[in-house]
N, C-alpha and C positions, 0 to 999 in steps of 0.2 A: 766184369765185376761191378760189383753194385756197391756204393757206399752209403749205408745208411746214418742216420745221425740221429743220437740215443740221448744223448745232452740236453733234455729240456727244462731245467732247474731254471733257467730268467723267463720262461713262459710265462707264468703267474705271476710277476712283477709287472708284468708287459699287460695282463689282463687285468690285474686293479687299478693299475694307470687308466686305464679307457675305463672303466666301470666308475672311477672316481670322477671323472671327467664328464662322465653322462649323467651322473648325479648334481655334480655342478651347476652345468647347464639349466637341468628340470631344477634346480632348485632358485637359479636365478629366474628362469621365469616364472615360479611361484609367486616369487617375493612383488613379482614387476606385476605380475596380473592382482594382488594383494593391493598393492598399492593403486591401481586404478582404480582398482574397487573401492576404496575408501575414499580417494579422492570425488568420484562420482556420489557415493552417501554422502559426503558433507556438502557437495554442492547440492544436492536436493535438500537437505537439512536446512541450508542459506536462503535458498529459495521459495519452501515452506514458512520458515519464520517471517519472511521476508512478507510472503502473499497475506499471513495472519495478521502482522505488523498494520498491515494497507489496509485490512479487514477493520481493522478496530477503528479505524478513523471515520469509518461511517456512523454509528451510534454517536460516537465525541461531537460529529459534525452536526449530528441531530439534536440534541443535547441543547448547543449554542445558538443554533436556529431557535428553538422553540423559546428559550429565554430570551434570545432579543426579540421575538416578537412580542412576547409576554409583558418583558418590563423593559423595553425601549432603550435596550443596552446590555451588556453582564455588568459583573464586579469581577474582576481578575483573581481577588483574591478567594474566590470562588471554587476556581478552578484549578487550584493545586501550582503544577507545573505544565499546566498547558498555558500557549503565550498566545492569546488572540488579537489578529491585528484591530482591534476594535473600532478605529472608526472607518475606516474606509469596510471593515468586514457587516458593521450597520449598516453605511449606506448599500454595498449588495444588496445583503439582507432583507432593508424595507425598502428598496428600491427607490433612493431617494436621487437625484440630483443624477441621474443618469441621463446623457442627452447623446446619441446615436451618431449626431453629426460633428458631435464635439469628444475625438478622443481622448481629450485630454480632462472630462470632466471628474469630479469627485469621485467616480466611482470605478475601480480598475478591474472590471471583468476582461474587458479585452485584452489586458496586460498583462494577467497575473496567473501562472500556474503553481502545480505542487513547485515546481524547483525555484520559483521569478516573483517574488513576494508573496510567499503563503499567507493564505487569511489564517489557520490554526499553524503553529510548531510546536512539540510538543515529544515525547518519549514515551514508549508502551516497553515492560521488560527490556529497559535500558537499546534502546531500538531507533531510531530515530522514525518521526512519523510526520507529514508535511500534507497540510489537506487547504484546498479548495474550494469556496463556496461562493456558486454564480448563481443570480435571481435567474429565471428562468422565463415564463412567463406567469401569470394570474388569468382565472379563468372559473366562470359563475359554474358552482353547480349543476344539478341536474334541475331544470324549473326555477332555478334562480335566478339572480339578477347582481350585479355588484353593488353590493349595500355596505358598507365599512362603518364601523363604529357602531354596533348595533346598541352597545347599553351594559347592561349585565351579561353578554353571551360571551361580548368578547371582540375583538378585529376581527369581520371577514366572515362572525360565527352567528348569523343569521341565521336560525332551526329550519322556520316556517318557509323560508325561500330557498333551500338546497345549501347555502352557505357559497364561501369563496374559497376556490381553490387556490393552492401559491405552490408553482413548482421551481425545486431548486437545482441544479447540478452540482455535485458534490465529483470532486476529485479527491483521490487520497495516494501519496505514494510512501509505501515503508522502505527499509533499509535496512537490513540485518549484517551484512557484511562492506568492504566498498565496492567488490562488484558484483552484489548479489542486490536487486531490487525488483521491488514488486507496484503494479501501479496499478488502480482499482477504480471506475467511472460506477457511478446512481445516479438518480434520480429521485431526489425526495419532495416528497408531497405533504405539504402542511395543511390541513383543514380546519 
């Protein structure tokens, strides 16, 4: 004899339990893969601002250069809220009082980075932005020769002889977040 069992009324209790449970589960991992993913967008979002932040300090840096060679200094007030360290950012600048043997001269190329006395500091879209700026070397023209103080052309801006090249290295690092930064090296060429 065979007993069969016709009683299945808690079945369906017993199968939304596990269907509720599998829903759970897929639904926490939505939630967990959701949340990567936004964590991933704003860190790219950090690091985007971050690289644009460092971007804008080359022009700024350009900017300063070209007025201290111009008129043999800035005016701060000038410049808003950019804080340039100005005299030792002159001496870089026109390469004054720099002696190779002597680290410790006026001038702190050797010493100074975006983080370790910035020559500019400064805020782009409430951002922090720290830049850099090493004389590089100076170098004649193409058929030139080094002539300075030509007259009415200018420092260095001698037509008829190719003129005087003066190159700079420019660092810049932004900062969009605290651990999000961005750090950006050029090369600028003043003629």
């Amino acid at each position: 004899m065979k007993t069969t069992w016709r009683r299945e009324e808690g079945a369906i209790l017993v199968v939304a339990v596990f269907v509720t449970l599998a829903l759970v589960v897929v639904g926490s991992l939505a939630t967990m893969l959701t949340n990567i993913e936004l964590d991933i967008s704003k860190n790219d979002r950090f690091g985007k601002e971050a690289f644009f932040v460092a971007d804008a300090g080359c022009p700024i840096a350009t900017k300063v250069i070209k007025d201290m060679i111009l008129n043999e200094g800035i005016n701060p007030s000038d410049y808003g809220d950019i804080i340039p360290d100005s005299n030792l950012l002159l001496n870089e600048v026109r390469n004054y009082y720099y002696d190779q043997d002597n680290p410790s001269s006026d001038n702190d190329r050797d010493t100074d980075t975006p983080d370790n006395n910035p020559d500019i500091d400064t805020t782009v879209m409430n951002r922090d932005l720290k830049v850099d700026v090493d004389w590089r070397l100076r170098k004649a023209g193409a058929g030139g020769s080094l002539l300075f103080a030509m007259g009415y052309e200018g420092v260095g801006a001698d037509r008829s002889h190719g003129g005087v090249k003066i190159y700079y290295d420019v660092k810049t690092k932004g900062k969009s977040s605290p651990n999000s930064t961005a750090e950006i090296g050029a090369v600028y060429l003043y003629q």
